[in-house]
C-alpha positions in Angstrom: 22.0 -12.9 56.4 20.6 -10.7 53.4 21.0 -13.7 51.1 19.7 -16.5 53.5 16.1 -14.8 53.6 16.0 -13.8 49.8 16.8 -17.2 49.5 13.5 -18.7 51.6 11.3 -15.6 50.2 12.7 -17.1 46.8 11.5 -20.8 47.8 8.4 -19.8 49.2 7.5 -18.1 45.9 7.9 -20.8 43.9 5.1 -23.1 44.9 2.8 -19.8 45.1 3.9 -19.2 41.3 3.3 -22.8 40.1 -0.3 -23.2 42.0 -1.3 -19.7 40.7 -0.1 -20.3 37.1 -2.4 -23.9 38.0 -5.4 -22.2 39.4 -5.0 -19.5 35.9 -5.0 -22.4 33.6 -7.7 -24.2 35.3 -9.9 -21.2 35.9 -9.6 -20.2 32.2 -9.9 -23.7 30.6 -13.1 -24.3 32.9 -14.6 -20.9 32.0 -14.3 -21.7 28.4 -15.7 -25.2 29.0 -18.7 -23.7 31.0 -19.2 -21.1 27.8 -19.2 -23.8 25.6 -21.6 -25.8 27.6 -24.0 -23.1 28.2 -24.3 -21.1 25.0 -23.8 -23.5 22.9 -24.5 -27.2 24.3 -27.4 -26.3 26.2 -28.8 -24.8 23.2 -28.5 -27.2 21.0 -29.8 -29.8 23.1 -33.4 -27.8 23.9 -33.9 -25.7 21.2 -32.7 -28.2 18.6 -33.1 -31.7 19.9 -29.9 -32.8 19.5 -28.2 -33.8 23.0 -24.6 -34.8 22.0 -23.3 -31.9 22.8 -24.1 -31.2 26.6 -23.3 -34.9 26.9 -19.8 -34.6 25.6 -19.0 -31.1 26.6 -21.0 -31.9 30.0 -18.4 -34.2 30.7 -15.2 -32.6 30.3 -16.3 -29.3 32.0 -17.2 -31.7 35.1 -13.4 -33.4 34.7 -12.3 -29.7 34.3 -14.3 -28.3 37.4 -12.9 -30.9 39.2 -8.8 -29.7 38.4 -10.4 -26.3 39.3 -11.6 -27.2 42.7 -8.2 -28.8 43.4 -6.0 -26.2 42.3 -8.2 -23.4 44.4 -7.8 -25.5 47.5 -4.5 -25.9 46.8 -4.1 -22.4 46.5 -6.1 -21.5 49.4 -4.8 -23.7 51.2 -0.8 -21.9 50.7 -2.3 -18.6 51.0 -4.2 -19.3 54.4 -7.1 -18.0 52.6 -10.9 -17.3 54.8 -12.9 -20.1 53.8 -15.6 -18.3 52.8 -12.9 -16.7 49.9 -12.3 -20.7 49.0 -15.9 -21.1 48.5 -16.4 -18.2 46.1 -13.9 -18.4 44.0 -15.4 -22.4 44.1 -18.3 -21.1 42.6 -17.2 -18.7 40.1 -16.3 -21.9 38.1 -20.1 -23.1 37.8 -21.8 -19.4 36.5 -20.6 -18.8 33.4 -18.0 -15.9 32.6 -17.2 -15.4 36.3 -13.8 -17.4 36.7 -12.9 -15.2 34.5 -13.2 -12.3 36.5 -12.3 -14.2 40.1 -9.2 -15.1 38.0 -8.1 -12.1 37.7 -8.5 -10.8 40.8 -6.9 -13.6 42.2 -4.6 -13.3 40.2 -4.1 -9.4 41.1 -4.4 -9.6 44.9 -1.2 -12.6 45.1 0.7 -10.4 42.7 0.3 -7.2 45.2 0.9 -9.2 48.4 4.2 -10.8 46.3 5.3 -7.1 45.4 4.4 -6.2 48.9 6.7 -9.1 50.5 9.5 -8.2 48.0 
Protein backbone atom coordinates (compact mmCIF):
# COMPACT_ATOMS: atom_id res chain seq x y z
CA UNK A 1 0.00 0.00 0.00
CA UNK A 2 3.03 2.32 1.03
CA UNK A 3 4.45 2.02 -2.48
CA UNK A 4 1.15 2.29 -4.51
CA UNK A 5 0.65 5.98 -3.13
CA UNK A 6 4.44 7.03 -3.28
CA UNK A 7 4.02 5.92 -6.52
CA UNK A 8 0.86 8.39 -7.54
CA UNK A 9 2.43 11.26 -5.24
CA UNK A 10 5.57 10.50 -7.57
CA UNK A 11 3.33 10.94 -10.83
CA UNK A 12 1.52 13.68 -9.75
CA UNK A 13 4.86 15.54 -9.17
CA UNK A 14 6.07 15.19 -12.27
CA UNK A 15 3.84 17.35 -14.35
CA UNK A 16 3.97 19.98 -11.30
CA UNK A 17 7.90 19.88 -11.79
CA UNK A 18 7.94 20.20 -15.60
CA UNK A 19 5.23 23.23 -15.69
CA UNK A 20 7.14 24.91 -12.83
CA UNK A 21 10.59 24.48 -14.33
CA UNK A 22 8.22 26.04 -17.68
CA UNK A 23 6.62 28.88 -15.84
CA UNK A 24 10.70 29.54 -14.35
CA UNK A 25 12.08 29.68 -17.72
CA UNK A 26 9.36 31.70 -19.15
CA UNK A 27 9.08 34.08 -16.29
CA UNK A 28 12.83 34.67 -16.43
CA UNK A 29 13.30 34.81 -20.24
CA UNK A 30 10.25 37.33 -20.37
CA UNK A 31 11.61 39.53 -17.47
CA UNK A 32 14.83 39.87 -19.31
CA UNK A 33 13.03 40.57 -22.61
CA UNK A 34 10.87 43.25 -20.74
CA UNK A 35 14.40 44.86 -19.23
CA UNK A 36 15.67 44.91 -22.46
CA UNK A 37 12.65 46.53 -23.94
CA UNK A 38 12.25 49.07 -21.34
CA UNK A 39 15.72 50.32 -20.41
CA UNK A 40 17.18 49.94 -23.34
CA UNK A 41 14.70 49.85 -26.44
CA UNK A 42 12.49 52.36 -25.26
CA UNK A 43 15.32 54.54 -24.79
CA UNK A 44 16.81 54.36 -27.79
CA UNK A 45 13.74 54.84 -29.71
CA UNK A 46 12.68 58.46 -27.84
CA UNK A 47 15.65 59.80 -26.59
CA UNK A 48 17.70 58.85 -29.73
CA UNK A 49 15.46 58.50 -32.69
CA UNK A 50 16.29 55.33 -33.58
CA UNK A 51 13.18 52.75 -33.41
CA UNK A 52 14.70 49.39 -34.41
CA UNK A 53 15.10 48.33 -31.27
CA UNK A 54 11.52 48.40 -29.54
CA UNK A 55 10.52 47.11 -32.93
CA UNK A 56 12.65 43.98 -32.81
CA UNK A 57 12.87 43.46 -29.10
CA UNK A 58 8.95 44.58 -28.97
CA UNK A 59 8.30 41.63 -30.84
CA UNK A 60 9.94 38.84 -29.21
CA UNK A 61 8.96 40.00 -25.63
CA UNK A 62 5.21 39.82 -27.05
CA UNK A 63 6.06 36.07 -28.49
CA UNK A 64 7.64 35.52 -25.03
CA UNK A 65 4.68 37.05 -22.92
CA UNK A 66 2.62 34.88 -24.80
CA UNK A 67 4.67 31.32 -23.60
CA UNK A 68 4.42 33.12 -20.19
CA UNK A 69 0.73 33.39 -20.08
CA UNK A 70 0.45 29.81 -21.24
CA UNK A 71 2.72 28.24 -18.91
CA UNK A 72 0.97 30.35 -15.79
CA UNK A 73 -2.39 28.99 -16.77
CA UNK A 74 -1.04 25.83 -17.16
CA UNK A 75 0.33 26.01 -13.86
CA UNK A 76 -2.65 27.43 -12.34
CA UNK A 77 -4.63 25.56 -13.77
CA UNK A 78 -2.68 22.03 -11.96
CA UNK A 79 -2.39 23.87 -8.79
CA UNK A 80 -6.23 24.87 -8.61
CA UNK A 81 -4.90 28.27 -8.11
CA UNK A 82 -7.70 31.55 -7.11
CA UNK A 83 -8.03 33.32 -10.21
CA UNK A 84 -7.31 36.33 -8.92
CA UNK A 85 -3.52 34.64 -8.07
CA UNK A 86 -3.62 33.68 -12.10
CA UNK A 87 -4.10 37.18 -12.93
CA UNK A 88 -1.20 38.65 -10.85
CA UNK A 89 1.29 36.59 -11.55
CA UNK A 90 -0.19 37.45 -15.39
CA UNK A 91 0.84 40.77 -14.87
CA UNK A 92 4.04 40.60 -13.20
CA UNK A 93 5.28 39.73 -16.79
CA UNK A 94 4.31 43.23 -18.23
CA UNK A 95 6.08 45.65 -15.20
CA UNK A 96 9.46 45.26 -15.53
CA UNK A 97 11.59 43.31 -12.80
CA UNK A 98 8.45 41.85 -11.20
CA UNK A 99 8.41 38.21 -12.74
CA UNK A 100 11.28 38.11 -11.24
CA UNK A 101 10.09 38.42 -7.85
CA UNK A 102 6.49 36.52 -8.52
CA UNK A 103 8.91 33.78 -9.78
CA UNK A 104 10.34 33.19 -6.93
CA UNK A 105 7.68 33.10 -4.83
CA UNK A 106 5.95 30.87 -6.98
CA UNK A 107 8.54 29.09 -7.07
CA UNK A 108 8.89 28.97 -3.07
CA UNK A 109 5.15 28.45 -2.21
CA UNK A 110 4.97 24.94 -4.75
CA UNK A 111 8.23 23.90 -3.28
CA UNK A 112 6.70 24.12 0.58
CA UNK A 113 3.35 22.59 -0.43
CA UNK A 114 5.64 19.70 -2.34
CA UNK A 115 7.74 19.32 1.03
CA UNK A 116 4.50 19.57 2.90
CA UNK A 117 2.78 16.62 0.76
CA UNK A 118 6.05 14.56 1.05
Amino acid sequence: MGNEQNRRVGATDRPIKARLLAYRVFAYVTGVGLVLLVFYAMPADYIFGNPRPTAIIGMIHGFLYMGYIVCTLLLAERLRWKPLHALLVLLAGTVPLASFVAERKVTHQIEAQQAAVS
